[in-house]
C-alpha positions as a LaTeX table, in Angstrom:
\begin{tabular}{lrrr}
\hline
Residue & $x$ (\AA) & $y$ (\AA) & $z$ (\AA) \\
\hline
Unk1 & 0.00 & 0.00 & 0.00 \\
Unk2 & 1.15 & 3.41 & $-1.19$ \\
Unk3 & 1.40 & 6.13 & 1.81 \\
Unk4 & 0.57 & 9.40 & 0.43 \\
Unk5 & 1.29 & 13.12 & 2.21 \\
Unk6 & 4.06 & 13.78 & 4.33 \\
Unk7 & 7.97 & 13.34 & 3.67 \\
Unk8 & 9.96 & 9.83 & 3.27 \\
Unk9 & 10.44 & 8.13 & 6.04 \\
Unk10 & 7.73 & 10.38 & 8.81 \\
Unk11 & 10.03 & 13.25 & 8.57 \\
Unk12 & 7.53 & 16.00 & 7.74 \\
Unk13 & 6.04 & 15.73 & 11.48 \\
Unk14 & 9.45 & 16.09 & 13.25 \\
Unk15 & 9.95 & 19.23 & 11.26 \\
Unk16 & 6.60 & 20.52 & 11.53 \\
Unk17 & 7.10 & 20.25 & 15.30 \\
Unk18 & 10.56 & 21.35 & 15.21 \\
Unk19 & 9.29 & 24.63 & 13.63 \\
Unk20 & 6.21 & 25.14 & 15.96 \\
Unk21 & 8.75 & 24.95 & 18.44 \\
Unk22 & 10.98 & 27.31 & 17.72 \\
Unk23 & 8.04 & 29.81 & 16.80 \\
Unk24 & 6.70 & 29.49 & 20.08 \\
Unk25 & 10.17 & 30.05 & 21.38 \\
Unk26 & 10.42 & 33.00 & 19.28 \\
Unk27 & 6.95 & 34.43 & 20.63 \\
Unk28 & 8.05 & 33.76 & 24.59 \\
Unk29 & 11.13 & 36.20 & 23.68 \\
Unk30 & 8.89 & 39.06 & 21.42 \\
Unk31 & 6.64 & 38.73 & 24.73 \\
Unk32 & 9.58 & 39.40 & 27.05 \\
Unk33 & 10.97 & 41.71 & 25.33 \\
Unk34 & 8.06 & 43.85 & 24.84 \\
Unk35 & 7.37 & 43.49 & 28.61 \\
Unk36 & 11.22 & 44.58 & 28.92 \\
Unk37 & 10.95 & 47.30 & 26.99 \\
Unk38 & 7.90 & 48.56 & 28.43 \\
Unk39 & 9.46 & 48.82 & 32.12 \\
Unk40 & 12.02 & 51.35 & 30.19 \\
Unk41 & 11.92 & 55.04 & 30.43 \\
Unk42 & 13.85 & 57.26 & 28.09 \\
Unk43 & 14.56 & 60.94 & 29.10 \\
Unk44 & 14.77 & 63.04 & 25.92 \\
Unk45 & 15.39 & 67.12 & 26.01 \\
Unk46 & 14.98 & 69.69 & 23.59 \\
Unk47 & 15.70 & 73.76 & 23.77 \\
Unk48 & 19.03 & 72.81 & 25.94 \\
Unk49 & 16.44 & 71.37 & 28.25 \\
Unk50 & 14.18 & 73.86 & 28.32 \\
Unk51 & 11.36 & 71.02 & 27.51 \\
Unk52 & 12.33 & 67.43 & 29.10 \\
Unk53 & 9.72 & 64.18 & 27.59 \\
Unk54 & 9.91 & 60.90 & 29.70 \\
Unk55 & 8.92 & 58.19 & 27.63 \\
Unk56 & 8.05 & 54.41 & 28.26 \\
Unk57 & 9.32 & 52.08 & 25.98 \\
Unk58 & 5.44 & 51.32 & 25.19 \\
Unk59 & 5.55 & 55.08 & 23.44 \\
Unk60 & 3.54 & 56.48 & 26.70 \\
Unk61 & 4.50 & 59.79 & 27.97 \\
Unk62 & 5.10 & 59.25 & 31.46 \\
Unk63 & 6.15 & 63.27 & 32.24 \\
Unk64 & 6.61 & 66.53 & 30.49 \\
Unk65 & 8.75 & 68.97 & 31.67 \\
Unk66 & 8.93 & 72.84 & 30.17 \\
Unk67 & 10.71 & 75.17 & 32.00 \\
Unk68 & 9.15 & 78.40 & 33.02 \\
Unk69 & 11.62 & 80.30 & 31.06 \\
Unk70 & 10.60 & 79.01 & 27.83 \\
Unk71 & 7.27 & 79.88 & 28.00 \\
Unk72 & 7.08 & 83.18 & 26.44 \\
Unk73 & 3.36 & 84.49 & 25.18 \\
Unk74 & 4.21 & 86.00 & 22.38 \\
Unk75 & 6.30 & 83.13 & 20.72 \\
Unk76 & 3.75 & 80.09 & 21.11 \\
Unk77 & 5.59 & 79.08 & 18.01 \\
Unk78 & 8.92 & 78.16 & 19.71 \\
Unk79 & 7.62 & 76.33 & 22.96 \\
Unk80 & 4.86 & 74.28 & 20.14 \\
Unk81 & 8.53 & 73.26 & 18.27 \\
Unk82 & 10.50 & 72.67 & 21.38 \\
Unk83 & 7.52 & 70.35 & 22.48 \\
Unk84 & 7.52 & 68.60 & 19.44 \\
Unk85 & 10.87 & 68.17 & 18.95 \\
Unk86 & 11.54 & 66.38 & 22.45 \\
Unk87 & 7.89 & 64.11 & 21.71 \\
Unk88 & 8.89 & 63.18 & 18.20 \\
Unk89 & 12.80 & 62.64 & 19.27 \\
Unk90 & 11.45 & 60.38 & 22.21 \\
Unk91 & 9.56 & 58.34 & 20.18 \\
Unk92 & 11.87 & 57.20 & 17.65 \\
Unk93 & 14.40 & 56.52 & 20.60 \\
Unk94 & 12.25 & 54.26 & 21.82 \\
Unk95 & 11.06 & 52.78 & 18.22 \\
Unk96 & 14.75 & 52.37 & 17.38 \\
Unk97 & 15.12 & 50.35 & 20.96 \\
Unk98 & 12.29 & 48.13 & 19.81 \\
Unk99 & 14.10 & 47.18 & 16.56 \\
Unk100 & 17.39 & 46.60 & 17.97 \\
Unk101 & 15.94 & 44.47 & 20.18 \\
Unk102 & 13.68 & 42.76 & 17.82 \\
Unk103 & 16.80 & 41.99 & 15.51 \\
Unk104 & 18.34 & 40.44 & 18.28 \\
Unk105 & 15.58 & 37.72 & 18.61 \\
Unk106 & 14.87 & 37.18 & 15.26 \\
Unk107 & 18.39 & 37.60 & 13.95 \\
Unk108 & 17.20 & 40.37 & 11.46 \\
Unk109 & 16.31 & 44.37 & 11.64 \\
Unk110 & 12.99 & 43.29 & 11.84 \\
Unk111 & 10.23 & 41.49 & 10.13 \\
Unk112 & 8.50 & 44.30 & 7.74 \\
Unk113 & 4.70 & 44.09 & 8.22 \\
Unk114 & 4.43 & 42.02 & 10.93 \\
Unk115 & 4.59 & 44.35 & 13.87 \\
\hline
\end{tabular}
């Protein structure tokens, strides 16, 4: 009788399990590390510290600082850049955290589309 499916000699199942395996090992470390990463907090200034952003490393703003000397009434403008400067710096410090650390689990920069 003729077996049909699988590899020669029951191999396919070892492999199939071999590879479940090593994804579910792979998942236990993404899961760490996000749980790592989110106990993180990144201090980022802007303005020579005039505005100060702590940031998890889950992209939540855990403090904003602005120094009183900044604020200035009639130049909105600068304290709006200084602001954003610190926010948007803060979160690509932490983004660029996440894919180091992703590359070190997978072995690669990281996996385009899937996170």
């Amino acid at each position: 009788m003729k077996k049909f499916g699988g590899m020669p000699g029951g191999m396919g199942g070892m492999n199939m399990n071999q590879l479940m395996k090593q994804a579910q090992k792979m998942q236990q470390q993404m899961e760490k590390m996000q749980e790592d990463l989110a106990e993180k907090t990144y201090e980022i200034t802007s303005g020579g510290g005039a505005v100060k952003v702590l940031i998890s490393g889950n992209k939540e703003i855990k403090e904003l600082i602005i120094q009183k000397e900044v604020v200035d009434p009639d130049d909105v403008e600068m304290l709006q850049d200084l602001i954003m400067t610190a926010v948007n710096e803060a979160v690509r410090q932490v983004e660029e955290a996440y894919q180091a650390e992703m590359g070190r689990v997978t072995g690669s920069p990281g996996i385009p589309g899937l996170f």
